[in-house]
matplotlib code that plots the C-alpha trace (Angstrom):
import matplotlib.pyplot as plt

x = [57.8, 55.2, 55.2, 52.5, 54.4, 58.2, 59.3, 60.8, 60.3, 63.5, 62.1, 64.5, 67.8, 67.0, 69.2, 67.2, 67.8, 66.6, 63.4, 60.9, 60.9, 59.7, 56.2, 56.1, 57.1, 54.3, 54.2, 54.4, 52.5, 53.5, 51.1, 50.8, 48.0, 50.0, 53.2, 51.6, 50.4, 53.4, 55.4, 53.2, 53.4, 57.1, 57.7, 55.7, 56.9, 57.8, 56.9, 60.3, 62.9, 65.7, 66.4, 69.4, 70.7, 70.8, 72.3, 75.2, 75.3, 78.5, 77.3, 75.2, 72.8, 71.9, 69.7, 70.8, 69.3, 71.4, 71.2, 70.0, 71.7, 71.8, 68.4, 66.8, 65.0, 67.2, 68.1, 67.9, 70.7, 71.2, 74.6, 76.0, 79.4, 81.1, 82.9, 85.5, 87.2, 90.7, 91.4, 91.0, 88.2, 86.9, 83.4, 80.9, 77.1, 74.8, 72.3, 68.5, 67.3, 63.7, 63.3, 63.9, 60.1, 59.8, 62.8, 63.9, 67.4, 65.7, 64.7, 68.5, 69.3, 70.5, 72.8, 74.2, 74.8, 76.4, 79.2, 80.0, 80.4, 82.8, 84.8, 85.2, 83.6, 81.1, 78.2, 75.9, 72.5, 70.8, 67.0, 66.7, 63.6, 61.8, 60.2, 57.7, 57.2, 60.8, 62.4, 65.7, 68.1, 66.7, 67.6, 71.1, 71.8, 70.5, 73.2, 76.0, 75.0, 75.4, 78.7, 79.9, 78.6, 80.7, 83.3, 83.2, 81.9, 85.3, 87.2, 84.3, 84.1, 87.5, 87.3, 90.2, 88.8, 90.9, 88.9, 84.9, 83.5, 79.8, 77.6, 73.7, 72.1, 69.4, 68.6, 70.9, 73.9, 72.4, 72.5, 75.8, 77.3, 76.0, 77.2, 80.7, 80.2, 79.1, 82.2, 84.3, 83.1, 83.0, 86.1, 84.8, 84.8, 86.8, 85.0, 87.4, 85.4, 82.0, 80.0, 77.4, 75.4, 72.7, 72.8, 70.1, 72.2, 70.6, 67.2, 67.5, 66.6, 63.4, 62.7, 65.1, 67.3, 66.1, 67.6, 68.2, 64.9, 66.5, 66.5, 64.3, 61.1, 61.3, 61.3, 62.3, 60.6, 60.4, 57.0, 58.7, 61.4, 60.2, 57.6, 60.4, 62.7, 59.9, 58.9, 62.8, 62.8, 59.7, 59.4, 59.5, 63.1, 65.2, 65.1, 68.2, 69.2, 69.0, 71.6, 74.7, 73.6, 70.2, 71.4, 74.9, 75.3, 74.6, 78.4, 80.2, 83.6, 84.3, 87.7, 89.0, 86.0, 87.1, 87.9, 84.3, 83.0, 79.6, 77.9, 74.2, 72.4, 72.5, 68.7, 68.5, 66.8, 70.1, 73.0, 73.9, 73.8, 76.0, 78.5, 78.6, 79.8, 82.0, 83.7, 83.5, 85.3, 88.0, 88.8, 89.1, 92.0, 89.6, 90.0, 87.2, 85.8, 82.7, 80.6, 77.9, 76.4, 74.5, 70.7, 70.4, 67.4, 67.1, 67.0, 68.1, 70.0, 66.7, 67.5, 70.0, 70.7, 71.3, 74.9, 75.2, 74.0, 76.2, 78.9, 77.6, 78.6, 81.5, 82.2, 81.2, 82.6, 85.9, 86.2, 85.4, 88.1, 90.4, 90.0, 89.7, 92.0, 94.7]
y = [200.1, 199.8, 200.5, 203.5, 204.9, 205.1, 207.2, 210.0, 210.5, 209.9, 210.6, 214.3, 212.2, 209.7, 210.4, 212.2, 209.9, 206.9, 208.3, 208.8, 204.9, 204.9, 206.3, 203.6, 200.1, 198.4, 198.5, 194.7, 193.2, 190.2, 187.6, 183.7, 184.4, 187.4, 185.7, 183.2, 186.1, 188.4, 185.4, 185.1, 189.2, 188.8, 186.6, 188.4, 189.9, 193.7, 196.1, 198.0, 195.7, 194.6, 191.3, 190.3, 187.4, 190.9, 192.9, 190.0, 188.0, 186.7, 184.1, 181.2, 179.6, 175.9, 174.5, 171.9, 169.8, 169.4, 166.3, 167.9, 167.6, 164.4, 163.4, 167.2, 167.4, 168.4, 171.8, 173.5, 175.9, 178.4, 178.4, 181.1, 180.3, 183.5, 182.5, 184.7, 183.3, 181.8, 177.8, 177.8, 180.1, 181.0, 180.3, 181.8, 180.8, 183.4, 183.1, 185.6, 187.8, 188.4, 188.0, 184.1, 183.8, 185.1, 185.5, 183.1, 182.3, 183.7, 186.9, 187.2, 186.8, 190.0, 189.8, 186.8, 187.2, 190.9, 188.6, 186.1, 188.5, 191.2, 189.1, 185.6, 183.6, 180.5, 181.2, 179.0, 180.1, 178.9, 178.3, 177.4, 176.2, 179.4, 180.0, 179.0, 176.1, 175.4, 176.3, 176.5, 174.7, 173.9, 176.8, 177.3, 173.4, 174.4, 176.5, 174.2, 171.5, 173.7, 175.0, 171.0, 170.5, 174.0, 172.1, 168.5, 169.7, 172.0, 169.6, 169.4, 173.1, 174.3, 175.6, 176.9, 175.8, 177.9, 180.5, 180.5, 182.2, 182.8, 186.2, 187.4, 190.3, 190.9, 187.5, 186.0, 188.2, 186.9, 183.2, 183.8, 184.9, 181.9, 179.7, 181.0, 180.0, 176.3, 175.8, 177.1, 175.0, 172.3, 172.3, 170.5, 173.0, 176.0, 179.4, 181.8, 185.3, 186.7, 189.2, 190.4, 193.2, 194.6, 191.7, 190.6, 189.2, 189.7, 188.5, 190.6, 193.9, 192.1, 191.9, 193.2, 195.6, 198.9, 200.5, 204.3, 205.9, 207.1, 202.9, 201.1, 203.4, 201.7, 199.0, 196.4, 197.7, 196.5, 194.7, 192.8, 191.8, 190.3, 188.3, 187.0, 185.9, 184.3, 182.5, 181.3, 180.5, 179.1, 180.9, 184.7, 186.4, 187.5, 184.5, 182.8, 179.8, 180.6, 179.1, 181.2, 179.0, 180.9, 184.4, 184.8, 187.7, 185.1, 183.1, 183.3, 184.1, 185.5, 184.0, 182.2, 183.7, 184.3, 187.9, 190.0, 192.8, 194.2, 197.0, 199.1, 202.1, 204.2, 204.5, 200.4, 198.8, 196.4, 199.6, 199.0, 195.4, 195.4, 197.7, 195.9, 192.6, 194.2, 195.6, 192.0, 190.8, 193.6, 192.6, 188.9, 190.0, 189.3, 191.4, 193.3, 195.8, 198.0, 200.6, 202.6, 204.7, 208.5, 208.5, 205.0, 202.9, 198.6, 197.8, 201.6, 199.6, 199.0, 202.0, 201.2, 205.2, 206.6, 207.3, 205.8, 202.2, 203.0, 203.2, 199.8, 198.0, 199.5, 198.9, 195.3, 193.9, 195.5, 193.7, 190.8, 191.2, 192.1, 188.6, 186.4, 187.9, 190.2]
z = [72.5, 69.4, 65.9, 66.4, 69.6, 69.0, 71.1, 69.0, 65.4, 63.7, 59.9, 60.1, 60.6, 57.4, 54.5, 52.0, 49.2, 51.0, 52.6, 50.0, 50.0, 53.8, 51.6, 49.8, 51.7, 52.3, 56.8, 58.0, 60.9, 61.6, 63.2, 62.6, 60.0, 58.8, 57.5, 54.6, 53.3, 53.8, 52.2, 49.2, 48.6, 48.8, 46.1, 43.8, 41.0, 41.1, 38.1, 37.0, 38.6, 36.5, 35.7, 37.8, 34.9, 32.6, 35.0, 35.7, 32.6, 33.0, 36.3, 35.6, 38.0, 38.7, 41.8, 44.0, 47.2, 49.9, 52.3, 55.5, 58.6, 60.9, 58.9, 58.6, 55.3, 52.0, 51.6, 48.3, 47.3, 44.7, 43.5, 41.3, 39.2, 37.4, 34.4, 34.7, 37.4, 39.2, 38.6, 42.2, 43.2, 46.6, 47.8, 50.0, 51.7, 51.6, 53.6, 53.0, 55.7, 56.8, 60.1, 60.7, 59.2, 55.5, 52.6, 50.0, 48.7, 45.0, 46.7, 46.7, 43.2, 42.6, 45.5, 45.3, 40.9, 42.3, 44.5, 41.8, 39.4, 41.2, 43.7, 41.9, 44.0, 43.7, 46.0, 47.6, 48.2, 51.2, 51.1, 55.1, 56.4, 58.1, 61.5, 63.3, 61.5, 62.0, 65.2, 66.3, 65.4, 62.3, 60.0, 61.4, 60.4, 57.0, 56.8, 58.6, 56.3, 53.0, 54.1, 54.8, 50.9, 49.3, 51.5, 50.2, 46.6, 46.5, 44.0, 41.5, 41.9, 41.8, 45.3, 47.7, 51.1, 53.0, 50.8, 52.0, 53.6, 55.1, 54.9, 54.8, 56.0, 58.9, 59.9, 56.9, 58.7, 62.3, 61.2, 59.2, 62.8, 64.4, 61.5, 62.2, 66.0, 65.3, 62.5, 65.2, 68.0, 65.8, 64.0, 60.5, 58.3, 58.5, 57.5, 56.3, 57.1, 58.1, 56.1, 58.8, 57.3, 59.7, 61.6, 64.1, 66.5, 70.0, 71.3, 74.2, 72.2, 71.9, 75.2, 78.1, 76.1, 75.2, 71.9, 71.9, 71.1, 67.9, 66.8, 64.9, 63.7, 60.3, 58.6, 60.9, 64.2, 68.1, 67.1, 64.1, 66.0, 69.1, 66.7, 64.7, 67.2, 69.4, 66.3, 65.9, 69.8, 70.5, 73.4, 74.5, 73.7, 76.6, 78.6, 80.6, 77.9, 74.4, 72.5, 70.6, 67.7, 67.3, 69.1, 68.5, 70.9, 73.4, 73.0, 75.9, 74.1, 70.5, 70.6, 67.2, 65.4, 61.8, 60.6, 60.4, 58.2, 60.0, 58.6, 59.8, 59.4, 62.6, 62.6, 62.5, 65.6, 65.6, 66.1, 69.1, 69.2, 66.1, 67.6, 70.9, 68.6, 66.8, 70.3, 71.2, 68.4, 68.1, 72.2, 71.3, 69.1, 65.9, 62.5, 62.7, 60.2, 61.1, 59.3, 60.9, 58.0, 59.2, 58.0, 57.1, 58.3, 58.1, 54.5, 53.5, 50.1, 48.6, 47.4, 44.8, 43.6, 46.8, 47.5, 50.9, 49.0, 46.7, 49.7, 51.3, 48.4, 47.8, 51.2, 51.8, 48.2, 49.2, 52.0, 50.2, 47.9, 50.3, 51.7, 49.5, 47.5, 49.4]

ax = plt.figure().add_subplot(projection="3d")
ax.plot(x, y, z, "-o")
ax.set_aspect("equal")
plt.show()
């Protein structure tokens, strides 16, 4: 399946306040001499788009570097502080999508201001280091070694460590999922919840899996994907040994996973995918909590007017609340 020969157009089923963007997203194709370029267009400034420290004034930002690990370069983090919060406050890594190969922690300003500012939490920002140049391992022991620092940093912060938790969306909700597999497995630093929003979570739909043919027309397409996760991999997806901690679909057992919130458009290439871990979750005996939402495409809360974004963040801050707080 390609970009130009999806199988059945799908634009009929998109919500109609969402698709009038599908004119105007710039189309993606990603190749090694594609993504510096894709990179630099993404960080460019946007006519129109609100400043995020207006829009949240009550959260205040500072940059840190955190000590890679076993040796890995430093890892700069973003970490938002809401002044209006508990003595002891909960905490949370976020963690950018884009594929495993473009995104910045900054490119989620908004979002990450947005969780301070209406759950109470301090959030920590990850700016991982990005395929190809960096396979995996690397960008999921970005992540491990900023959730060890929220951890050890919680008495200078006024954290609750029984209280963080990890989240991201797309490849940020993929590498959140594997994040929660490696804290299990290695029983350092416990993660409290998962925020998995569209998560890309299987190589296989890159390669052996086939996605219903109403999956994955735009956005994030079949092309996109299998160049992203062979990028992560370093090899061609589908094959016999990739590692939960770069494909968490790939764990052999979801027991003792913390609870989960996992939320997708039903026109998103990763539907089914995300279902299936949610199913495999829920019949571990994890607290699962899943949202499929009619009409919406990968990325569909770009659109911050449309009602079903507005029911995605109703949605996933609820949850939030509802665990960090009760």
């Amino acid at each position: 399946m390609t970009d130009t020969q999806h199988p059945v157009s799908t634009r009929h089923l998109v919500d109609p306040e969402v698709a009038d963007m599908l004119d105007s997203f710039p189309p993606f194709t990603f190749t090694a001499e594609t993504v510096p370029l894709i990179r630099e267009a993404m960080v460019q400034p946007r006519p129109g788009v609100p400043d995020p420290a207006e829009l949240f004034p009550g959260v205040t930002r500072t940059l840190h570097h955190v000590a890679g690990l076993n040796g890995d370069p430093e890892v700069p983090v973003l970490l938002y502080e809401p002044e209006n919060r508990a003595a002891t406050a909960p905490g949370m890594v976020w963690i950018h999508g884009g594929g495993f190969v473009i995104g910045t922690a900054e490119g989620e300003d908004l979002t990450a201001r947005r969780i301070a500012a209406e759950t109470g939490a301090v959030v920590a920002s990850v700016d991982y280091r990005l395929a190809p140049e960096t396979r995996a391992p690397g960008s999921v022991h970005d992540c491990y070694a900023v959730l060890g620092w929220l951890h050890g940093q919680a008495g200078a912060l006024g954290l609750d460590q029984s209280r963080i938790a990890v989240g991201g969306a797309s490849a940020g909700g993929g590498l959140a999922a594997c994040l929660s597999i490696l804290a299990r497995d290695r029983a350092e630093f416990p993660v409290s919840f998962q925020m998995l929003i569209y998560p890309m979570l299987d190589d296989r739909t890159a390669s052996t899996a086939d996605p219903h043919p109403y999956a994955g027309e735009f956005i994030w397409t079949p092309a996109a994907n299998r160049f992203g996760w062979t990028a992560l991999l370093g090899h061609e997806p589908g094959g016999d040994k990739v590692s939960p901690y770069a494909a968490a679909a790939r764990v052999e057992s979801t027991a003792g996973l913390p609870p989960a919130y996992i939320s997708v458009g039903a026109l998103d290439l990763f539907a089914e995918e995300d279902i299936d871990y949610a199913r495999r979750l829920l019949s571990a005996g994890g607290p699962t909590e899943l949202h499929v939402y009619p009409g919406a495409y990968h990325g569909y809360n770009m659109v911050a007017g449309a009602r079903v974004t507005q029911a995605h963040f109703r949605d996933f801050i609820g949850a939030l609340n509802r665990s960090f707080h009760g």
